[in-house]
Phi, psi and omega in degrees: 000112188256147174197119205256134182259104196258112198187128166315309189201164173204124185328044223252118188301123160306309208248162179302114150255115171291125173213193215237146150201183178192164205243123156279327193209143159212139193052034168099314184282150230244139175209169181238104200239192197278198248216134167231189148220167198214207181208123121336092171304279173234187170171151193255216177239345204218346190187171185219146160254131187243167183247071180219163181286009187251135172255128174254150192266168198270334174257036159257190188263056176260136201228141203256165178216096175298156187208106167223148163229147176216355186227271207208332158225145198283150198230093177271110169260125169270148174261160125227155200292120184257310178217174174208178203213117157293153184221124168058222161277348183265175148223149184301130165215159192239138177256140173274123157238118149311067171264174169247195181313298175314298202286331179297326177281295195296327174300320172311296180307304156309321168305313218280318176291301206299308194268344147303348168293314154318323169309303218276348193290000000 
């Protein structure tokens, strides 16, 4: 699975951002599994790298429905899974985010807070 990134910048968190996710769909059927959690690597406007112990497999079609705050409003998505990587017991992944215009503008915005918040510390 190749996957190329054309994107201005993409964020990489110092500290654990912990968040919420769940699988909607895998290959298209639409399914409802539980709630897990995982840590928020970096993240873009278009994508994300995540933390987690569970391995999903990687050539199946699966799309996540995300849920993180890291800064002050919470930012709801649906992903799909581009790749992984095991890192330890864990394993790593880069997420495709369905964003729209709003959410893609509110990620921008919350980095920017997140990081003069970081800044003032």
């Amino acid at each position: 699975m190749k996957y190329k990134r054309d994107e201005t910048f993409r964020y990489k968190f110092i500290e654990e951002i912990s968040f919420n996710f769940k699988m909607i769909s895998i290959d298209g059927i639409p399914i409802d599994s539980k709630s897990c959690e995982g840590v928020l690597l970096d993240i873009s406007p278009n994508g994300c790298k995540i933390l987690s112990p569970l391995e999903f497999p990687a050539h199946k079609n699966i799309v996540f429905y995300i849920e993180f705050t890291f800064n002050e409003e919470p930012i709801k998505v649906s992903s799909e899974l581009v790749w992984k990587k095991r890192v330890g017991n864990n394993f790593q992944y880069g997420l495709k985010l369905h964003s729209t215009e709003d959410s893609s503008r509110l990620i921008v915005q919350e980095i920017k807070k997140y990081v003069k918040k970081q800044e003032l510390s």
